[in-house]
Phi, psi and omega in degrees: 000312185302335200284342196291356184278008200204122177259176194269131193251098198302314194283147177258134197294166165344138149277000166207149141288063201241298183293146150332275163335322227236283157334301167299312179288001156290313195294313196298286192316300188298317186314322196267006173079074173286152162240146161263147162259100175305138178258117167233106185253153172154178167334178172265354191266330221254288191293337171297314175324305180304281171338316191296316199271356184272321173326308209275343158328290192283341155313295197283329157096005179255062205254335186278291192294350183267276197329313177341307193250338190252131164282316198219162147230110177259152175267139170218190217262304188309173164267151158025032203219173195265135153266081185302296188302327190259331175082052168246165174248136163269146203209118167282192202269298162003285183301000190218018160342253157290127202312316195276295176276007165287321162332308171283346187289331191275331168303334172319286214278345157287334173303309206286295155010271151319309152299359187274308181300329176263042175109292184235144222353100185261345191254146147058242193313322179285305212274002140324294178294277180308327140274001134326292169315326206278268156019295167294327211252307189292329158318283192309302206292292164324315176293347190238335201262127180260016193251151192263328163315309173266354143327313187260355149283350185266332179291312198290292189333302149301345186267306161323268223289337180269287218278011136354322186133170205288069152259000000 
């Protein structure tokens, strides 16, 4: 089913995301429906972890926009983050702990991502905006998933997270 989202695309996206020029030919693929063949390097615990949380990717029906914008997800030591220039996530095992919020953590940073290419403001005021979004993806996940155990763990998540502040 995903190849049928995907056309054959002559230019290879950026090996960075940096330049004008770089930028643009990010902006031209996805527009012509770019897919990444997602990569995932770390550990084997790491990488199972990941696998889990892309499945609820795809329960939720958002697993084609996150290829869009993230090439990788790597494991490192460090904390948590989008490598905007690599269209990667750097990620601990932590972060992908749990299955519901490592998913939402990684569409956060798919969001951010996104807004780093079409411009605009991804830090501070975007990662607002962009965990707003993660949020929607766990409404949708909660809404799609038919085992009533992540259902009521995407419900606990969402209740964390509104209680934050005004989402």
């Amino acid at each position: 089913m995903e190849s049928d989202n995907r056309r054959k695309v002559e230019a290879r996206f950026p090996e960075r995301v940096y330049t004008d020029k770089e930028i643009q030919l990010a902006r031209k693929l996805i527009g012509e429906n770019y897919k990444h063949r997602l990569k995932v390097a770390g550990k084997s615990m790491f990488r199972k972890r990941v696998e889990k949380t892309l499945s609820l990717m795809r329960i939720a029906g958002y697993y084609d926009f996150f290829r869009t914008y993230i090439r990788s997800v790597i494991e490192i030591d460090g904390i948590g983050q989008l490598r905007e220039y690599e269209a990667a996530i750097w990620a601990n095992v932590y972060n992908v702990d749990d299955p519901v919020e490592g998913a939402r953590f990684l569409i956060q940073k798919a969001y951010q991502m996104k807004s780093y290419l079409e411009g605009n403001p991804y830090h501070e005021y975007g990662e607002v905006m962009a965990i707003q979004k993660s949020l929607e993806f766990l409404e949708e996940l909660k809404k799609e998933s038919k085992n009533d155990d992540l259902r009521k763990r995407c419900e606990e998540a969402l209740r964390t997270w509104k209680g934050y502040g005004p989402m």
